[in-house]
Biopython code that builds the backbone (N, CA, C, O; Angstrom):
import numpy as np
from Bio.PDB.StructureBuilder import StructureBuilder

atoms = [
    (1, "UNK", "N", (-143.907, -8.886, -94.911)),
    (1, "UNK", "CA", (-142.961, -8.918, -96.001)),
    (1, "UNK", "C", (-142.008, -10.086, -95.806)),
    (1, "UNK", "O", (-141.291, -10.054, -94.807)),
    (2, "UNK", "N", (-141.915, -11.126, -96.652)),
    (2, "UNK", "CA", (-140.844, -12.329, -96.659)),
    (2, "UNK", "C", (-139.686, -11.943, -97.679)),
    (2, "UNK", "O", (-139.505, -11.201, -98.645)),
    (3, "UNK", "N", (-139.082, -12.774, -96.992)),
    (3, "UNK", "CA", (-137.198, -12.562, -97.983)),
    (3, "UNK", "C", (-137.394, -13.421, -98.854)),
    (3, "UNK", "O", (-137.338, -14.595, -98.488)),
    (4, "UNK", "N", (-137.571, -13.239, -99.713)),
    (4, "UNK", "CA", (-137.085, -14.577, -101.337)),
    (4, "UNK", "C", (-136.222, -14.694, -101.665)),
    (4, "UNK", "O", (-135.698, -13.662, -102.085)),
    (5, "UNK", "N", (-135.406, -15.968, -101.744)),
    (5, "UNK", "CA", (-134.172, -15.815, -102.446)),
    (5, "UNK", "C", (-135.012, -16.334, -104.143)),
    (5, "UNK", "O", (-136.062, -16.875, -104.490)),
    (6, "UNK", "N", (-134.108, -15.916, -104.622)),
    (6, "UNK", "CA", (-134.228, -15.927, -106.442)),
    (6, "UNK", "C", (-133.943, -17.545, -106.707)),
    (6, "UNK", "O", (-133.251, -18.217, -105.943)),
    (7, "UNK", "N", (-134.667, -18.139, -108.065)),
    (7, "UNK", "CA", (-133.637, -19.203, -108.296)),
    (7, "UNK", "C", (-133.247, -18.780, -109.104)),
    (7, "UNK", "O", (-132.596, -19.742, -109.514)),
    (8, "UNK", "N", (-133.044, -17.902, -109.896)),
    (8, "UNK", "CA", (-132.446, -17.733, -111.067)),
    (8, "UNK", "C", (-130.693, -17.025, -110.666)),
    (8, "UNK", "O", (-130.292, -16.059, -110.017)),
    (9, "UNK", "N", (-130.024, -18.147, -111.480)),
    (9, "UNK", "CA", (-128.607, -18.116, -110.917)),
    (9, "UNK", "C", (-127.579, -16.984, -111.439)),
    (9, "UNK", "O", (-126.394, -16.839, -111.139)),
    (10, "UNK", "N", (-128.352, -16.262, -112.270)),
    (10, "UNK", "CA", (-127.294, -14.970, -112.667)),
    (10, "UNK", "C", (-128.069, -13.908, -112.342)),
    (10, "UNK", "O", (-127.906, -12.924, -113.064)),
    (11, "UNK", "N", (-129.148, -13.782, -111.157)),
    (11, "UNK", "CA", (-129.515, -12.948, -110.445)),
    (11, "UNK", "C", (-128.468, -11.916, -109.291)),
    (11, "UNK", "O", (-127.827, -12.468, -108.396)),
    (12, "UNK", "N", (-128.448, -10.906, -109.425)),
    (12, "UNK", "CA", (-127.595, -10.117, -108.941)),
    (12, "UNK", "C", (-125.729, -10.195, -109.784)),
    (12, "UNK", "O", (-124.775, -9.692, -109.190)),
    (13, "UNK", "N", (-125.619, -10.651, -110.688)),
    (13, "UNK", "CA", (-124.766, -10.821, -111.494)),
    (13, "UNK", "C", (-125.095, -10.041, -112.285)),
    (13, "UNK", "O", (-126.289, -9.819, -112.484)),
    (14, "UNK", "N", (-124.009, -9.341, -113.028)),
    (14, "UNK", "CA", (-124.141, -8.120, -114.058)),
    (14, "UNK", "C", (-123.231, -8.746, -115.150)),
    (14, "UNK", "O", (-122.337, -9.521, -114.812)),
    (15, "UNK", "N", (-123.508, -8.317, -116.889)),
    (15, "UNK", "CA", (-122.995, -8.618, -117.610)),
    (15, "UNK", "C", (-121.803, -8.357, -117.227)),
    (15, "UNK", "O", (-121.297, -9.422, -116.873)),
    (16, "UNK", "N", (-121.088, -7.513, -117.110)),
    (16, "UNK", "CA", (-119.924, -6.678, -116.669)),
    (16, "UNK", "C", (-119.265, -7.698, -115.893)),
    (16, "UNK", "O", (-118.095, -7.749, -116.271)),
    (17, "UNK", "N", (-119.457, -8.410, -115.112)),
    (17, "UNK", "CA", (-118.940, -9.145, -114.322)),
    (17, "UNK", "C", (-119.212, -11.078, -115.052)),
    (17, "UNK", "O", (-118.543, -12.089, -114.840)),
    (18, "UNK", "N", (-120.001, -10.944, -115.593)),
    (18, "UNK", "CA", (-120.068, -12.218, -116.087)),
    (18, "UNK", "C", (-118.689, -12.307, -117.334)),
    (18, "UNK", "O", (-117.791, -13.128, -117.149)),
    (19, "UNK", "N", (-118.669, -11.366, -118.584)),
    (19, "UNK", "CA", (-118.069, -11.563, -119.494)),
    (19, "UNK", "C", (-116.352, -11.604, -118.750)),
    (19, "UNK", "O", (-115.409, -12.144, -119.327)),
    (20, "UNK", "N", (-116.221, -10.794, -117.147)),
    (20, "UNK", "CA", (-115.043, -10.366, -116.995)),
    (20, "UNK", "C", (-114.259, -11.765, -116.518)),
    (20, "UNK", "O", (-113.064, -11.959, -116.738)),
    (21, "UNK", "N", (-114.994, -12.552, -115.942)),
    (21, "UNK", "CA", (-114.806, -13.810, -115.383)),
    (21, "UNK", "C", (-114.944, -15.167, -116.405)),
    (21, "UNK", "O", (-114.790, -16.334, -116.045)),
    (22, "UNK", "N", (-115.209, -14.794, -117.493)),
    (22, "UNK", "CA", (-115.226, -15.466, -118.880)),
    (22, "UNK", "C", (-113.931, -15.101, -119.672)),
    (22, "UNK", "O", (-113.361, -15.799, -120.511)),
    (23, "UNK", "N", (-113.631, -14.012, -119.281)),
    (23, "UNK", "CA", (-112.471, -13.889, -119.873)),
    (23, "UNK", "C", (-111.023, -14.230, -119.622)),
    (23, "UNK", "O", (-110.167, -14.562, -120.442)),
    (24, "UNK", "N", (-110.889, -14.013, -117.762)),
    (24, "UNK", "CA", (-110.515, -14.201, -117.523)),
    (24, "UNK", "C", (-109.786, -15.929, -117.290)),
    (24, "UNK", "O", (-108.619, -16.295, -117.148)),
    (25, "UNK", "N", (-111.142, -16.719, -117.336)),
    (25, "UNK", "CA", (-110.828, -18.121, -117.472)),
    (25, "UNK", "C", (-110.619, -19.079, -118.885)),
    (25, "UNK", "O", (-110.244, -20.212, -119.189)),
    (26, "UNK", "N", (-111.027, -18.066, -119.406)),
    (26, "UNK", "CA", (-111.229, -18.885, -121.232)),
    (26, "UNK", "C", (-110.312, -18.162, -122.446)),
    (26, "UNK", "O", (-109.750, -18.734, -123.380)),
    (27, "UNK", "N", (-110.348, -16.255, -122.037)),
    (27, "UNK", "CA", (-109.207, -15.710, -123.112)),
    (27, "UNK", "C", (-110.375, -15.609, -123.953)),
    (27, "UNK", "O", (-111.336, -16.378, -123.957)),
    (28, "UNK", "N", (-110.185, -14.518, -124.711)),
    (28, "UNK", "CA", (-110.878, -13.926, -125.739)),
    (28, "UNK", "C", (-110.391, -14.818, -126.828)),
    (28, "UNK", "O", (-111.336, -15.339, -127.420)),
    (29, "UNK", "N", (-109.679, -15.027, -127.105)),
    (29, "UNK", "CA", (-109.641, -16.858, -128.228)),
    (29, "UNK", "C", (-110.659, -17.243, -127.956)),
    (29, "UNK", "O", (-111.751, -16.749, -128.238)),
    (30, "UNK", "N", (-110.387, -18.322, -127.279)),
    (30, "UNK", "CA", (-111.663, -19.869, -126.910)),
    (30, "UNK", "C", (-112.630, -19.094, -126.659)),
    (30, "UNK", "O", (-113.533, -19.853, -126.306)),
    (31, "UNK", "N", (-113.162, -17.618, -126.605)),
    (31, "UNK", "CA", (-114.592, -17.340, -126.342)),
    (31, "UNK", "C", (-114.816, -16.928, -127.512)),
    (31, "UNK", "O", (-116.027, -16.875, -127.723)),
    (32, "UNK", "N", (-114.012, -16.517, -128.627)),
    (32, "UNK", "CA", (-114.345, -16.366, -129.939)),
    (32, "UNK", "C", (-114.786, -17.327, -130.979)),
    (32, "UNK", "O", (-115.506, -17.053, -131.939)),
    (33, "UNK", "N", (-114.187, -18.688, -130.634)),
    (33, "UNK", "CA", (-114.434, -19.949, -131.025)),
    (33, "UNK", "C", (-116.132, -20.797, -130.053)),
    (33, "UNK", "O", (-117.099, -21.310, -130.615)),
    (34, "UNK", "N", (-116.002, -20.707, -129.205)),
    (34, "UNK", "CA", (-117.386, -21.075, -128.702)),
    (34, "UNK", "C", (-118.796, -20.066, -128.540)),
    (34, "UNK", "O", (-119.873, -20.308, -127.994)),
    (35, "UNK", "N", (-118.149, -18.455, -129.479)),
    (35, "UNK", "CA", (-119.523, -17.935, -129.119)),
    (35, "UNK", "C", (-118.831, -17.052, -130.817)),
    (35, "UNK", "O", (-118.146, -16.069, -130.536)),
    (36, "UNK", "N", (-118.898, -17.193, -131.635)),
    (36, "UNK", "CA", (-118.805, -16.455, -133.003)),
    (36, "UNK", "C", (-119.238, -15.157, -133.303)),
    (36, "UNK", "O", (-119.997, -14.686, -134.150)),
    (37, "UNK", "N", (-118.464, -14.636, -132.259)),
    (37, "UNK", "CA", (-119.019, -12.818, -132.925)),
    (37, "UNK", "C", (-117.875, -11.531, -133.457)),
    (37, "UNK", "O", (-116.799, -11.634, -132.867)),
    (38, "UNK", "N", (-117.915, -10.774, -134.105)),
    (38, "UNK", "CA", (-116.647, -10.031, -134.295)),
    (38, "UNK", "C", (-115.886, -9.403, -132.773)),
    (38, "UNK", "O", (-114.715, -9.564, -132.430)),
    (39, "UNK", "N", (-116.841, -8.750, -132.127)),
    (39, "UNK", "CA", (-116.504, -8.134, -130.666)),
    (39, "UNK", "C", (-115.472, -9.234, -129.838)),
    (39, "UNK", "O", (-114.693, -8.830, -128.975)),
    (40, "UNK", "N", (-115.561, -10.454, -130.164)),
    (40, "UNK", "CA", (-114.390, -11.691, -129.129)),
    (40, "UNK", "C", (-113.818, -11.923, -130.481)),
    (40, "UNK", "O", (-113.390, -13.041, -130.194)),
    (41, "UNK", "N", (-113.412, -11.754, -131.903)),
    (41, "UNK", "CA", (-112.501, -12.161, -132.403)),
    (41, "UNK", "C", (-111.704, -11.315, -133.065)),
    (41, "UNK", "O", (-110.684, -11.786, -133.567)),
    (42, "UNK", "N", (-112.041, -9.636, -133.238)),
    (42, "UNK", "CA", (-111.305, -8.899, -133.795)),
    (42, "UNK", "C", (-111.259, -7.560, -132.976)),
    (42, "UNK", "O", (-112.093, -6.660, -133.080)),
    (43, "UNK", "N", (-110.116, -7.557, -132.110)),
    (43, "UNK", "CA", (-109.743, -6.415, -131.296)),
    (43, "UNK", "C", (-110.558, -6.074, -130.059)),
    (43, "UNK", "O", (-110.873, -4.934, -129.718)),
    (44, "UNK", "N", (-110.851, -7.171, -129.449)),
    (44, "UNK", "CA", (-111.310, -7.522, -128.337)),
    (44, "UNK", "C", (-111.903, -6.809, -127.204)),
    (44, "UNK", "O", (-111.748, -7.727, -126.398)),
    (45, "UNK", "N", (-112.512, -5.804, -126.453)),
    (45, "UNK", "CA", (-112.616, -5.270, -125.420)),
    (45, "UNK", "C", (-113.688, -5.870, -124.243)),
    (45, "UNK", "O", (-114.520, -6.748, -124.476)),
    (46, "UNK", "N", (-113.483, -5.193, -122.900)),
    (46, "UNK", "CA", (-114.753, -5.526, -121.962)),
    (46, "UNK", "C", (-116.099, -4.647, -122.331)),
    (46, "UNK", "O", (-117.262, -4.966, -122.081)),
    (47, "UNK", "N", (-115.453, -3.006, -123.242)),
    (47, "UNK", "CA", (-116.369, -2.216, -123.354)),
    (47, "UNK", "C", (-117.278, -2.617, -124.665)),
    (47, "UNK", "O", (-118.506, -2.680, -124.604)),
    (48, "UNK", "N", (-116.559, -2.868, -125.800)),
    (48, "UNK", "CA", (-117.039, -3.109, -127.023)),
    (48, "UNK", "C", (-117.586, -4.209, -126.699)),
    (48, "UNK", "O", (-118.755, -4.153, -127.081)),
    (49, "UNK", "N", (-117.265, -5.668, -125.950)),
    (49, "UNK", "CA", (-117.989, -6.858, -126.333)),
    (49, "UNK", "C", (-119.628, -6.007, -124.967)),
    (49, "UNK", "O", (-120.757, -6.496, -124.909)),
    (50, "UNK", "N", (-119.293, -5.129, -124.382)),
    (50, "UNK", "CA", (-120.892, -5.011, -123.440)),
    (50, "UNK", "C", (-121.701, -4.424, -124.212)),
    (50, "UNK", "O", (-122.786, -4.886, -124.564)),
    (51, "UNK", "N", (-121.141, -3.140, -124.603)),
    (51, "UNK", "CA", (-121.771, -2.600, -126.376)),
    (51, "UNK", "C", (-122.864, -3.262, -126.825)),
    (51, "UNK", "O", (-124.060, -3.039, -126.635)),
    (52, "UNK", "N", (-122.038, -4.516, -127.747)),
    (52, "UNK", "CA", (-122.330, -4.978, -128.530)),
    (52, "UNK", "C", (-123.788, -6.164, -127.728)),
    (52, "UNK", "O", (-124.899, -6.492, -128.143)),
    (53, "UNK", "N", (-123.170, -6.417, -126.720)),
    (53, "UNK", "CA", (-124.357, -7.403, -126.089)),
    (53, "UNK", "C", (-125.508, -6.999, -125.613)),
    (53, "UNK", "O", (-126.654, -7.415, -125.440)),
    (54, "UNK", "N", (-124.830, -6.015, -125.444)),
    (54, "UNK", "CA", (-126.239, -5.450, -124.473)),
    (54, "UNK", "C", (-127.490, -4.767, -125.353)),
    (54, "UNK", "O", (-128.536, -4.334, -124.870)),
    (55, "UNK", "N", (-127.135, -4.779, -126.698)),
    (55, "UNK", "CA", (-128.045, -4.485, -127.829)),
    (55, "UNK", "C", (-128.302, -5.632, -128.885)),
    (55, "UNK", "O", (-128.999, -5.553, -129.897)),
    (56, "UNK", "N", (-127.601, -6.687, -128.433)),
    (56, "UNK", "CA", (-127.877, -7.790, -129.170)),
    (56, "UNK", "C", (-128.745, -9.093, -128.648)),
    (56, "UNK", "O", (-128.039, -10.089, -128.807)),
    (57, "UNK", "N", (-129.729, -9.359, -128.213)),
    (57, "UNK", "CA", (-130.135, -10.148, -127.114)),
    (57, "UNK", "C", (-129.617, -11.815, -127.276)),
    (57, "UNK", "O", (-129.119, -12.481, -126.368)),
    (58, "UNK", "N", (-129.868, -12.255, -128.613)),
    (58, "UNK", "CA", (-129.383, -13.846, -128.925)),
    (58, "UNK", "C", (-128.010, -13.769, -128.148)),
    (58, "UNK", "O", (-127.995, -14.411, -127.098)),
    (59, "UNK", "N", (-126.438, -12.850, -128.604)),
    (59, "UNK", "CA", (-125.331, -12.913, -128.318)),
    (59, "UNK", "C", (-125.156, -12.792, -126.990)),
    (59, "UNK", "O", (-124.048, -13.069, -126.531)),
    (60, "UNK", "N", (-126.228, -12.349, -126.108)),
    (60, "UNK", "CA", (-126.080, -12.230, -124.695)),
    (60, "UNK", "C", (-126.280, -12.900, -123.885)),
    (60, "UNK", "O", (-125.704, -12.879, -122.797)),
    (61, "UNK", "N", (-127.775, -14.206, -124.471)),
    (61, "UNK", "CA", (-128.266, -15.129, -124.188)),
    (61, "UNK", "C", (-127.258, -16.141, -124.434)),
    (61, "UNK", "O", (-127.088, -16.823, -123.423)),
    (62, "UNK", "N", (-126.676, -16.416, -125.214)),
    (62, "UNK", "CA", (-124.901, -17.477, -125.285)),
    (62, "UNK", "C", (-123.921, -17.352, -124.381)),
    (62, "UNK", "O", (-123.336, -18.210, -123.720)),
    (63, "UNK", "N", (-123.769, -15.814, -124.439)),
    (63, "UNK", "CA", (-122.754, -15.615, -123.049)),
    (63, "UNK", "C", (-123.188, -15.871, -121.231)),
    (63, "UNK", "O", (-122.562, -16.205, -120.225)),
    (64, "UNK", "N", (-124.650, -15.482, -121.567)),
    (64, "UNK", "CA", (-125.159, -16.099, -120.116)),
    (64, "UNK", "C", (-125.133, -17.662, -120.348)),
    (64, "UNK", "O", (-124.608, -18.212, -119.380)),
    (65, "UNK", "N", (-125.628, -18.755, -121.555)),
    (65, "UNK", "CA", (-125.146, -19.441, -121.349)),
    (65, "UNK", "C", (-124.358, -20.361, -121.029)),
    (65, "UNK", "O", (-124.594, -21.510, -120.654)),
    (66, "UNK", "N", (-122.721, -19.432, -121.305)),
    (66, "UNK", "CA", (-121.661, -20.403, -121.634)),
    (66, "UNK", "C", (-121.308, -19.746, -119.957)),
    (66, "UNK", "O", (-120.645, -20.493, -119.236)),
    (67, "UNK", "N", (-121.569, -18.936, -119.610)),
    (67, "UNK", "CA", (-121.313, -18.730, -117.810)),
    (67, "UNK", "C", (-121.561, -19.729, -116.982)),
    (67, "UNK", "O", (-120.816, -20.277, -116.169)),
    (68, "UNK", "N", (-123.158, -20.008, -117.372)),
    (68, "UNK", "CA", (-123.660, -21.005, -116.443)),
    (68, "UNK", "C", (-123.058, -21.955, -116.701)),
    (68, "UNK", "O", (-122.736, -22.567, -115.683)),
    (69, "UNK", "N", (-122.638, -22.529, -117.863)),
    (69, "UNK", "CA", (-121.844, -23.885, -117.810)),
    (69, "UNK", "C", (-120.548, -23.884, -117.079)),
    (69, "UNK", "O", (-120.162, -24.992, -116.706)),
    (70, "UNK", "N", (-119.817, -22.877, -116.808)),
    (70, "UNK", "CA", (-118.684, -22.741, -116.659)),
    (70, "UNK", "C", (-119.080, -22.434, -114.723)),
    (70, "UNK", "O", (-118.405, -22.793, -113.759)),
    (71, "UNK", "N", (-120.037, -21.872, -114.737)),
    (71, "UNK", "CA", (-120.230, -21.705, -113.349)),
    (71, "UNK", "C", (-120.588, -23.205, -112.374)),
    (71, "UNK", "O", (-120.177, -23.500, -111.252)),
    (72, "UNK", "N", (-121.519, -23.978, -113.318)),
    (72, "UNK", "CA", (-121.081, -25.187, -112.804)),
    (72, "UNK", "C", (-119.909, -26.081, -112.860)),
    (72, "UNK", "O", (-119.534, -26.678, -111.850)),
    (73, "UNK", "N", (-119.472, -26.168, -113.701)),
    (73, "UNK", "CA", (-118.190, -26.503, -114.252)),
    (73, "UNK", "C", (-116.953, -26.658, -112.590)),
    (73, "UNK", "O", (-116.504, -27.552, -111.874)),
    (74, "UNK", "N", (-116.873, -24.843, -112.728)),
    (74, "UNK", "CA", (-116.236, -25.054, -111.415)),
    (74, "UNK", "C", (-116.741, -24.960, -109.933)),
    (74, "UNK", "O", (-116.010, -24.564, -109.025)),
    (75, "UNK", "N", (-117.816, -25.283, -109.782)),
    (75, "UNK", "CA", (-118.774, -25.578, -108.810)),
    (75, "UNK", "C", (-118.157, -26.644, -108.285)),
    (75, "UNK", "O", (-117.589, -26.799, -107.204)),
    (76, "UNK", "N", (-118.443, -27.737, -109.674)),
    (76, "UNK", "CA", (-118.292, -29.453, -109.327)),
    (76, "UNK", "C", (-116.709, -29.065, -108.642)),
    (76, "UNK", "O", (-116.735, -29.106, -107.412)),
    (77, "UNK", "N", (-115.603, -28.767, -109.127)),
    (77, "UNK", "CA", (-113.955, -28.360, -108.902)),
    (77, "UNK", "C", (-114.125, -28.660, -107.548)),
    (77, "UNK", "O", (-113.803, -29.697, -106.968)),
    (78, "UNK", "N", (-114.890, -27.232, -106.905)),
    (78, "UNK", "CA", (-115.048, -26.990, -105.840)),
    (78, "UNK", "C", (-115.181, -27.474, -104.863)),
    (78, "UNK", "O", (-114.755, -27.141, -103.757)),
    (79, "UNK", "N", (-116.197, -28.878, -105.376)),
    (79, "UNK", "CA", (-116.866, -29.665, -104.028)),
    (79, "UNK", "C", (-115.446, -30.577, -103.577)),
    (79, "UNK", "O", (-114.472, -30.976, -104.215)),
    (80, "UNK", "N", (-115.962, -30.700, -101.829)),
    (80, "UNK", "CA", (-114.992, -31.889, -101.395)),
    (80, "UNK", "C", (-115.332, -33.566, -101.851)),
    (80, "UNK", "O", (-116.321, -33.994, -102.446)),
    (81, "UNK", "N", (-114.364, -34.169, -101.437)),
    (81, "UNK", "CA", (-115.264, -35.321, -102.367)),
    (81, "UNK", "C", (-114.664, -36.266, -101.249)),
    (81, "UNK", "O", (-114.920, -37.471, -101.257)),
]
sb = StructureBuilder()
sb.init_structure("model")
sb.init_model(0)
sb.init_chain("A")
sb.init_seg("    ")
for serial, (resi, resn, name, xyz) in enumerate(atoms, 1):
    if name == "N":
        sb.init_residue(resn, " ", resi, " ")
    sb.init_atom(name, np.array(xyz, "f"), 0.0, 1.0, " ", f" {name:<3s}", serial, name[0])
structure = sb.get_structure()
């Protein structure tokens, strides 16, 4: 039996934790404006926007997108230079 690591980068990442760290850095504003759905622009929650994603696949596929950008984003921050 060998250990694999995954490449897939939101492996062991849960929506729950992706949207919470999206929110936390961007505000349910600017995520309402870069991802257009009622759940980020009218009365906002962590529960209602998982709801809503987790039965919507396109809207979930944006939010994993706009993670990964943001996950590199502050990746680059990160490095020493």
């Amino acid at each position: 039996m060998t250990d694999k690591q995954s490449n897939d980068p939101l492996h062991g990442v849960t929506l729950e934790m992706i949207l919470t760290r999206l929110v936390e850095h961007y505000g349910w504003e600017k995520m309402g404006t870069f991802i257009t759905i009622r759940c980020f622009n009218n009365d906002p929650s962590i529960k209602s926007s998982l709801q809503f994603l987790r039965r919507t696949p396109w809207a979930r596929k944006k939010v994993e997108e706009l993670y990964l950008r943001y996950n590199r984003e502050t990746s680059k921050q990160a490095r020493p230079r």
